[in-house]
PDB file of N, CA, C and O in Angstrom:
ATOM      1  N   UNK A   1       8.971  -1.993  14.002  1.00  0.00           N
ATOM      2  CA  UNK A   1       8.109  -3.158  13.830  1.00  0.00           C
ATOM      3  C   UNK A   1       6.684  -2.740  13.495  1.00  0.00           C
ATOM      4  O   UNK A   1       6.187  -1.738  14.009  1.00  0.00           O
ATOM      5  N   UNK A   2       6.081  -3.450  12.700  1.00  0.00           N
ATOM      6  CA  UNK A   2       4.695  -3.314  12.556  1.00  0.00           C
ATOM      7  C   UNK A   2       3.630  -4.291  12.271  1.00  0.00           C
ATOM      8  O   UNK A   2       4.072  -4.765  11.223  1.00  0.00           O
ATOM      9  N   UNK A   3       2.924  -4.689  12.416  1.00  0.00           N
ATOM     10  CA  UNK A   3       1.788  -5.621  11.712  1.00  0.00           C
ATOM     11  C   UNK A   3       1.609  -5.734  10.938  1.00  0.00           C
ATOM     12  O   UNK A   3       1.460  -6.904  10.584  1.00  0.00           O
ATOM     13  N   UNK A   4       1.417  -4.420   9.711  1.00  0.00           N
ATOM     14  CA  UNK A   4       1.311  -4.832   8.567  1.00  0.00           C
ATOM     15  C   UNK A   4       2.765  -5.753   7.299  1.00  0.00           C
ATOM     16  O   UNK A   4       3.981  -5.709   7.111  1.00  0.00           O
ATOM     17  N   UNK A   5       1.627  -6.422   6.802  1.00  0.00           N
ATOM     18  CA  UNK A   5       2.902  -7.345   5.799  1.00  0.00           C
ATOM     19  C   UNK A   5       3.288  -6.804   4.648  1.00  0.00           C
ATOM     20  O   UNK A   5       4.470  -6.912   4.322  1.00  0.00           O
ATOM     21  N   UNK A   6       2.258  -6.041   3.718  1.00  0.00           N
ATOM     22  CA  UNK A   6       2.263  -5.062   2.936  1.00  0.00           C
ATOM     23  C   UNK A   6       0.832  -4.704   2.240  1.00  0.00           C
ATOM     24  O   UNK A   6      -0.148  -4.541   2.967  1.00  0.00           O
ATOM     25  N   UNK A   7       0.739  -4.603   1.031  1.00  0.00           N
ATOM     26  CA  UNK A   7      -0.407  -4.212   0.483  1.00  0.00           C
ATOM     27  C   UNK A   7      -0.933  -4.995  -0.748  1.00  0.00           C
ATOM     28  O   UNK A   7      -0.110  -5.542  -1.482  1.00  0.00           O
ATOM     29  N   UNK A   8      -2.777  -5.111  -1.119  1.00  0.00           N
ATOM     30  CA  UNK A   8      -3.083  -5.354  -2.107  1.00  0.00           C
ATOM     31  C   UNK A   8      -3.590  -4.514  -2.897  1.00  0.00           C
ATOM     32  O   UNK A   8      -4.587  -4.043  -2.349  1.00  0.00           O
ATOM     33  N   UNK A   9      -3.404  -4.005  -4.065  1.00  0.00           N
ATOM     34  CA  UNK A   9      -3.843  -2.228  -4.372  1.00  0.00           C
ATOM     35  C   UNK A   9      -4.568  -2.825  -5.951  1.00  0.00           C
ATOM     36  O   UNK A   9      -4.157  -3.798  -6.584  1.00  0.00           O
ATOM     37  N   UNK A  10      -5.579  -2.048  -6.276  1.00  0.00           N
ATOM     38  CA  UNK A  10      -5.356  -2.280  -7.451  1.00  0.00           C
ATOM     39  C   UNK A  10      -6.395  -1.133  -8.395  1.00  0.00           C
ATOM     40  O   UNK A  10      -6.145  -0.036  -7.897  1.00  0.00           O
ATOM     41  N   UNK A  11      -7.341  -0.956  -9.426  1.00  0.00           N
ATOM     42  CA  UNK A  11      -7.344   0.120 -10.269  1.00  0.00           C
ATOM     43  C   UNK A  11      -8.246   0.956  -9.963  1.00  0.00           C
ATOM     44  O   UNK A  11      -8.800   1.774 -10.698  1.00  0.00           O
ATOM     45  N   UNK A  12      -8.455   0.682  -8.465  1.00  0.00           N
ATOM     46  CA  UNK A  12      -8.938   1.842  -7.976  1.00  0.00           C
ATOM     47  C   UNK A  12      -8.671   2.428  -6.510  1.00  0.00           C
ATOM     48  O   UNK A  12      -9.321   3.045  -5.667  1.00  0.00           O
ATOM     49  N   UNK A  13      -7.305   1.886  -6.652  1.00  0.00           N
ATOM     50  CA  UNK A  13      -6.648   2.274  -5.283  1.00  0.00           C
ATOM     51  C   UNK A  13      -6.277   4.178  -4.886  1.00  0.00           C
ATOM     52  O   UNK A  13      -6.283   4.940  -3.919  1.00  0.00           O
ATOM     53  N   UNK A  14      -5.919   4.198  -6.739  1.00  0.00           N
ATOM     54  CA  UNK A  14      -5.611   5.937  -6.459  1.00  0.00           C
ATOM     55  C   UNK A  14      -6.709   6.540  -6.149  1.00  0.00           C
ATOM     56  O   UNK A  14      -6.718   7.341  -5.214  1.00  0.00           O
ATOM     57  N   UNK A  15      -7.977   6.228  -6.970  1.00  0.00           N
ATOM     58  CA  UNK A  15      -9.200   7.149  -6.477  1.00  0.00           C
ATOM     59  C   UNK A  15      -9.570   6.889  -5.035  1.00  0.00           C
ATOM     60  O   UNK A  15     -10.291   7.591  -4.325  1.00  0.00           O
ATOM     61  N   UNK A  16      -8.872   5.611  -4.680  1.00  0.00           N
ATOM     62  CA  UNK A  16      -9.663   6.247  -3.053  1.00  0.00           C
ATOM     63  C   UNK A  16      -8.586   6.526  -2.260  1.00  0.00           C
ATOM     64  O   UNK A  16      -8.531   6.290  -1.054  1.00  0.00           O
ATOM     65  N   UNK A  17      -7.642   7.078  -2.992  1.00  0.00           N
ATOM     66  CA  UNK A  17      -6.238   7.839  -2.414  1.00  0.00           C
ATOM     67  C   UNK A  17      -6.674   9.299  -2.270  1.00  0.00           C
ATOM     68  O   UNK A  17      -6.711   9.982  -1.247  1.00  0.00           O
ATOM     69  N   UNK A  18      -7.022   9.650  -3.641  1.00  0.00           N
ATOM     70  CA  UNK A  18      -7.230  11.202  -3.842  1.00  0.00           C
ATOM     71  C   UNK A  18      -8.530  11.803  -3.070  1.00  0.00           C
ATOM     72  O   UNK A  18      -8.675  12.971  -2.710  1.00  0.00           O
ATOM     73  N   UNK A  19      -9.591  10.543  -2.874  1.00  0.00           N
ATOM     74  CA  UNK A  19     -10.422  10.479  -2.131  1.00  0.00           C
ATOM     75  C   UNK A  19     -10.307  10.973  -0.738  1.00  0.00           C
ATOM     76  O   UNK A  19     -11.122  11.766  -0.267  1.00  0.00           O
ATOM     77  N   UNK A  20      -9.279  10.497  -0.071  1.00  0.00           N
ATOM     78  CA  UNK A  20      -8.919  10.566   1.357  1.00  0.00           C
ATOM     79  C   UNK A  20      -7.910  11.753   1.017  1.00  0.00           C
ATOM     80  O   UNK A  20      -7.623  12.145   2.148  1.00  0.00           O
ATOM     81  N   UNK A  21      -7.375  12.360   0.341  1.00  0.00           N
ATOM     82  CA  UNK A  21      -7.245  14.063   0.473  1.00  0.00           C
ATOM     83  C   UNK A  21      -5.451  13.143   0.012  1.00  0.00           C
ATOM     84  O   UNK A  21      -4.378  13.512   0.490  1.00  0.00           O
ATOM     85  N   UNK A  22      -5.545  12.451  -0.572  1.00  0.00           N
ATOM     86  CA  UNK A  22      -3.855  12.011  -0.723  1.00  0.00           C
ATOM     87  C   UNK A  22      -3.592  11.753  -2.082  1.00  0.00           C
ATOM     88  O   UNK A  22      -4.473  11.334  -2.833  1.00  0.00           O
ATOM     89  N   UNK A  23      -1.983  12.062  -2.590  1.00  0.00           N
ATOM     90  CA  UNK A  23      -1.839  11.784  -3.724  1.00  0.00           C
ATOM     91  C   UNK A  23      -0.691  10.964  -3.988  1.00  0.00           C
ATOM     92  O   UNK A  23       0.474  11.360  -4.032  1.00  0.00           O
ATOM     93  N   UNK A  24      -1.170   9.608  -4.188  1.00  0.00           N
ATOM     94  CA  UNK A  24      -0.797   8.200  -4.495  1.00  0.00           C
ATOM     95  C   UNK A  24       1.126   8.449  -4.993  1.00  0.00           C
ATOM     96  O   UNK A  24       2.126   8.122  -4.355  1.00  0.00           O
ATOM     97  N   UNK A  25       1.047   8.920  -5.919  1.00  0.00           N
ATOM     98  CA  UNK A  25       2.647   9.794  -6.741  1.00  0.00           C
ATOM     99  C   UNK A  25       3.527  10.383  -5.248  1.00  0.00           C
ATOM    100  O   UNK A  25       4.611  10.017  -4.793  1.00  0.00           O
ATOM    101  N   UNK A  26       2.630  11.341  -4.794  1.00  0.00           N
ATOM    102  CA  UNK A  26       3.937  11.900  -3.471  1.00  0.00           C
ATOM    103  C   UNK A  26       4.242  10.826  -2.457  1.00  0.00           C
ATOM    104  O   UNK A  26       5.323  10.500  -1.967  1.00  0.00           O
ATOM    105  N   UNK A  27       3.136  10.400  -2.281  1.00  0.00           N
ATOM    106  CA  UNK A  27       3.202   9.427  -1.144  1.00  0.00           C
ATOM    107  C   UNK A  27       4.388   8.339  -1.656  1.00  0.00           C
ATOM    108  O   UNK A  27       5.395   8.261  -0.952  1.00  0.00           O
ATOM    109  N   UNK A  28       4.298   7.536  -2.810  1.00  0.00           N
ATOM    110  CA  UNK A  28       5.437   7.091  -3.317  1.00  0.00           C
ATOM    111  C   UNK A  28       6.725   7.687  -3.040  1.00  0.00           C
ATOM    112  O   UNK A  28       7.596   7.216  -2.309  1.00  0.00           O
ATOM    113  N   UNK A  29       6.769   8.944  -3.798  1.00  0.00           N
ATOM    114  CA  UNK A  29       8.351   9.830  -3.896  1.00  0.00           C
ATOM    115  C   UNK A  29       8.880   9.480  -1.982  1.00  0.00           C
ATOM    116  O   UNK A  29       9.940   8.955  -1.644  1.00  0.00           O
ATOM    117  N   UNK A  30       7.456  10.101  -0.775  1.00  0.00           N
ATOM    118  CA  UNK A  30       7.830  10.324   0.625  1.00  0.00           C
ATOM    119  C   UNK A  30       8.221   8.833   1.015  1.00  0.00           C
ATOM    120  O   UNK A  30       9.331   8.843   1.547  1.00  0.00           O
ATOM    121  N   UNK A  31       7.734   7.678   0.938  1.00  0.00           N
ATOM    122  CA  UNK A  31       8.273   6.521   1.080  1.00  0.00           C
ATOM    123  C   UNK A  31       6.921   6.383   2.084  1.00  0.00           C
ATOM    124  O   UNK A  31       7.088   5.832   3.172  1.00  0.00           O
ATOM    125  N   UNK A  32       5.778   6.811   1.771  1.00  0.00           N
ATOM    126  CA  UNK A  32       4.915   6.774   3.106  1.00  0.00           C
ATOM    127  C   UNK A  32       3.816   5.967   2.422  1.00  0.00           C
ATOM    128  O   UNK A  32       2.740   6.564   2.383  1.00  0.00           O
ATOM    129  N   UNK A  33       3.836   4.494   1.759  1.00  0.00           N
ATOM    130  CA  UNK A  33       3.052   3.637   1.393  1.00  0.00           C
ATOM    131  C   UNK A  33       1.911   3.058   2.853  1.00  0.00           C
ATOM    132  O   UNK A  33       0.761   2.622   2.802  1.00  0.00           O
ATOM    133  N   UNK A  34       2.774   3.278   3.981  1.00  0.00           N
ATOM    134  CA  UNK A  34       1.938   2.917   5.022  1.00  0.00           C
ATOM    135  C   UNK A  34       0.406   3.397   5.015  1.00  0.00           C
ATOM    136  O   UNK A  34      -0.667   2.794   5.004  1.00  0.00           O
ATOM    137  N   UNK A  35       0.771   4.726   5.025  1.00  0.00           N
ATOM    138  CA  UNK A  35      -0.195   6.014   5.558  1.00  0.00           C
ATOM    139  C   UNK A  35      -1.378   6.261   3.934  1.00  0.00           C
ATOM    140  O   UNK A  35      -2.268   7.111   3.928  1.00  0.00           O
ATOM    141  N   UNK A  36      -1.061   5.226   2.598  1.00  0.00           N
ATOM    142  CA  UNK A  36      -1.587   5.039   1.488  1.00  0.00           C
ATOM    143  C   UNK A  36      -2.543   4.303   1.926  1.00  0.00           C
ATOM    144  O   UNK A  36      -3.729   4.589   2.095  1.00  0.00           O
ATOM    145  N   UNK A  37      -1.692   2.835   2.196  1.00  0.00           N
ATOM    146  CA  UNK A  37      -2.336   1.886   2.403  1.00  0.00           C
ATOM    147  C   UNK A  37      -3.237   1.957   3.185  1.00  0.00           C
ATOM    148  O   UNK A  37      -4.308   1.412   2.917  1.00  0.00           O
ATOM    149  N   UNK A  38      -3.048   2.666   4.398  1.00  0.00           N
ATOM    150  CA  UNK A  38      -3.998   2.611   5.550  1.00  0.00           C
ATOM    151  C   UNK A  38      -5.282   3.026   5.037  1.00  0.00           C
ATOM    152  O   UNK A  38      -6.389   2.514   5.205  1.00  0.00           O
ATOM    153  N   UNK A  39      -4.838   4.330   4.199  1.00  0.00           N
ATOM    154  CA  UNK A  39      -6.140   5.325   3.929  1.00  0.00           C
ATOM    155  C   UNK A  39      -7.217   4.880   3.051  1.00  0.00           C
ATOM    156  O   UNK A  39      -8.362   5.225   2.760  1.00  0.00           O
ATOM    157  N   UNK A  40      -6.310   3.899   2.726  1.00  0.00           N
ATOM    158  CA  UNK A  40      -7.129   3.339   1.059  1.00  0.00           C
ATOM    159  C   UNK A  40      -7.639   2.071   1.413  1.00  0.00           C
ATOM    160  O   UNK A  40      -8.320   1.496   0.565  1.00  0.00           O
ATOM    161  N   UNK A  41      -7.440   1.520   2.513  1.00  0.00           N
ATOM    162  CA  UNK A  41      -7.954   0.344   3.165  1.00  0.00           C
ATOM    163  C   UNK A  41      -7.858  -1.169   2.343  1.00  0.00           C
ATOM    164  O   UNK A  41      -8.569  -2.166   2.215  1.00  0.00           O
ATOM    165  N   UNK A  42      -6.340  -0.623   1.810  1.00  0.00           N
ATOM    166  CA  UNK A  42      -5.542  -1.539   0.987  1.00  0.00           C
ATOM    167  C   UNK A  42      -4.437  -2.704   1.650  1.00  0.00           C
ATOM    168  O   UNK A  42      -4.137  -3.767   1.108  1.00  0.00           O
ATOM    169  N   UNK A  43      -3.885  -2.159   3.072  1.00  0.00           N
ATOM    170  CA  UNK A  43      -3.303  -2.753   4.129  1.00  0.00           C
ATOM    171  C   UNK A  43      -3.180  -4.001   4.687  1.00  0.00           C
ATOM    172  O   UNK A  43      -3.951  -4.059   5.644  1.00  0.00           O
ATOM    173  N   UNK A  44      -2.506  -5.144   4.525  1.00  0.00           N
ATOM    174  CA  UNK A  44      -2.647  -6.222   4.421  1.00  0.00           C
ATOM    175  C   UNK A  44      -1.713  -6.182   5.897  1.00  0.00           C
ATOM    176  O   UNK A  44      -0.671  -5.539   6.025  1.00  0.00           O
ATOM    177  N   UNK A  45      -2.446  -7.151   7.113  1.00  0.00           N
ATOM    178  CA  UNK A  45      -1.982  -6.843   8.280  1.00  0.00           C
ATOM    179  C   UNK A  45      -2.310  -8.468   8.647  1.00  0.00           C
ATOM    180  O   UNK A  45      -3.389  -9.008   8.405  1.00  0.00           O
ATOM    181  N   UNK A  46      -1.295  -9.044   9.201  1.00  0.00           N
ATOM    182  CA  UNK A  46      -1.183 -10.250   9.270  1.00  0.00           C
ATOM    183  C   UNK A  46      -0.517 -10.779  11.003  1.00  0.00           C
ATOM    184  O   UNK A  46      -0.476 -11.884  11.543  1.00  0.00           O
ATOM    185  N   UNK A  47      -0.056  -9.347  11.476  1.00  0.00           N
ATOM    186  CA  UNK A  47       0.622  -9.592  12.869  1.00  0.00           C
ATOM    187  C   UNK A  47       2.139  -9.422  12.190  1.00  0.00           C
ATOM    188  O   UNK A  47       2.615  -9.190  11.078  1.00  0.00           O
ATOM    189  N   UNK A  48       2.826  -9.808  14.212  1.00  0.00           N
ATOM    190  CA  UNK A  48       3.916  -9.818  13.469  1.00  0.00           C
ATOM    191  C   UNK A  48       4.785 -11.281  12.841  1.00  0.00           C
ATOM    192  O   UNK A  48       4.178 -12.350  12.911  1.00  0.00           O
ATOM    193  N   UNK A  49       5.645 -11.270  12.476  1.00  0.00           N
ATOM    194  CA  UNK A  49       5.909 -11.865  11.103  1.00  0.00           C
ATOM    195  C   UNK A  49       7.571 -12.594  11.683  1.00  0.00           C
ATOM    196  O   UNK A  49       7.939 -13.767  11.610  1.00  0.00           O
ATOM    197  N   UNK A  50       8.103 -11.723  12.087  1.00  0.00           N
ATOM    198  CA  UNK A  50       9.131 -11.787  12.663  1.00  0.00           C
ATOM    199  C   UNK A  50      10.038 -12.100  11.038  1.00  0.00           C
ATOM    200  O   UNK A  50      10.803 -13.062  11.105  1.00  0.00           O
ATOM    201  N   UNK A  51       9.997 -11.498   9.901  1.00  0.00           N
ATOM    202  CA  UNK A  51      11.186 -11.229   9.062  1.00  0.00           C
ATOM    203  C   UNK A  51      10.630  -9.825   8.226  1.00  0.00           C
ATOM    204  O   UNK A  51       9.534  -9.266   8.275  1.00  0.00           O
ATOM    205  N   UNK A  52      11.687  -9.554   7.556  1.00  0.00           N
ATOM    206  CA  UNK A  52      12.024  -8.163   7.544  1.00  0.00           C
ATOM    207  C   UNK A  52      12.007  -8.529   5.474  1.00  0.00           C
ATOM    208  O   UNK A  52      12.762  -7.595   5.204  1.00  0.00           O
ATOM    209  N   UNK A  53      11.807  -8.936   4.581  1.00  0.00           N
ATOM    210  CA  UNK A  53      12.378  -8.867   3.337  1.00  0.00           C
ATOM    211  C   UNK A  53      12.459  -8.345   2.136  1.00  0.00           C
ATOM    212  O   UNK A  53      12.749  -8.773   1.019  1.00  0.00           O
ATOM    213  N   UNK A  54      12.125  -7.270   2.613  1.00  0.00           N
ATOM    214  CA  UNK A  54      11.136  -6.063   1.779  1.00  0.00           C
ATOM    215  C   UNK A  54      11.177  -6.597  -0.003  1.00  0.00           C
ATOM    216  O   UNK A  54      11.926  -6.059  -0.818  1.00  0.00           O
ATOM    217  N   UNK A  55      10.438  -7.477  -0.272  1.00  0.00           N
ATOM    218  CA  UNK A  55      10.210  -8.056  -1.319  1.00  0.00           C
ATOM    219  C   UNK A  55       9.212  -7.118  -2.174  1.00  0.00           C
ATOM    220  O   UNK A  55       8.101  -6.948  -1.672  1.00  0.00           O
ATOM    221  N   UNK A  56       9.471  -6.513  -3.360  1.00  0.00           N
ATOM    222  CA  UNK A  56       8.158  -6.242  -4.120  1.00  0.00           C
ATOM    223  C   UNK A  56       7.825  -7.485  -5.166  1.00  0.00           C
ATOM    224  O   UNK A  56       8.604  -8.262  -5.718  1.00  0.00           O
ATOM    225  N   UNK A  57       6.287  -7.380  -5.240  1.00  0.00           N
ATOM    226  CA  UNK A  57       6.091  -8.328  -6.336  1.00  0.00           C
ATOM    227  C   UNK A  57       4.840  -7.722  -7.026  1.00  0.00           C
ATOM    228  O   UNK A  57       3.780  -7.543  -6.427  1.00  0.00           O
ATOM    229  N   UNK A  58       5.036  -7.432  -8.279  1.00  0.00           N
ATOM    230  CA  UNK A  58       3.900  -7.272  -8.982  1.00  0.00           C
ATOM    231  C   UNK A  58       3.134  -7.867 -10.143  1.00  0.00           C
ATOM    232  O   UNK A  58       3.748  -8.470 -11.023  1.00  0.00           O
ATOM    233  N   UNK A  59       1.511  -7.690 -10.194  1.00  0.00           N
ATOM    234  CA  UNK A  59       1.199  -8.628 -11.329  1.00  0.00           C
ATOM    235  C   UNK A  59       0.521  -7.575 -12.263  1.00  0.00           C
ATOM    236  O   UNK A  59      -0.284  -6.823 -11.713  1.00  0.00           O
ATOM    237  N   UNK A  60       0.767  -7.401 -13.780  1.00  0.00           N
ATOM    238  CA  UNK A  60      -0.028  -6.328 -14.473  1.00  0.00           C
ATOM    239  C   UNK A  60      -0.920  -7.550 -15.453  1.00  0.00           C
ATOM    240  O   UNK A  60      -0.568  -8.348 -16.321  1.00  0.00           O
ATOM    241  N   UNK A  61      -2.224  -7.215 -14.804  1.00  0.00           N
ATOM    242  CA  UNK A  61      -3.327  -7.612 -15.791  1.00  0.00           C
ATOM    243  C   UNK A  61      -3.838  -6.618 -16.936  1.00  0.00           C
ATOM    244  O   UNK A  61      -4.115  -5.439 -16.715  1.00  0.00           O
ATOM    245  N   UNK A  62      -3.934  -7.267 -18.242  1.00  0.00           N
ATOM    246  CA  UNK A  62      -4.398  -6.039 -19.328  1.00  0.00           C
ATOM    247  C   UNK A  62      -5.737  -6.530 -19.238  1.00  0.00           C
ATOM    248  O   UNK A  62      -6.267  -7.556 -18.810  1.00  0.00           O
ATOM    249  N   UNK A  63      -6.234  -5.127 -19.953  1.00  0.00           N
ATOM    250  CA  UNK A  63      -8.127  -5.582 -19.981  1.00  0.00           C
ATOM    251  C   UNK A  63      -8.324  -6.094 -21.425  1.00  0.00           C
ATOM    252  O   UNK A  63      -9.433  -6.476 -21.799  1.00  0.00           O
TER     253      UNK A  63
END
């Protein structure tokens, strides 16, 4: 169980990945988005939730 619900990341999430001594790519491959999110202060924490639906959803904005 955890608090967090998931994450809001966006085009400068890696630099303050690599920032905090982490690299956005492994952390993906390790499944350790938590320990991303946390670092990158991207972490969307809402309590608990009481469901489980591991939904991804993404939006790509062009410039």
């Amino acid at each position: 169980p955890t608090t967090a619900s998931g994450g809001l990341v966006d085009g400068d999430t890696t630099g303050r990945a690599r920032g905090a001594g982490l690299d956005a790519g492994e952390c993906l491959r390790a499944h350790s988005s938590l320990k991303l999110l946390q670092a990158t202060g991207d972490l969307v924490i809402t309590g608990p939730t009481g469901t489980n639906v591991n939904d991804l959803k993404l939006i790509l904005v062009g410039h």
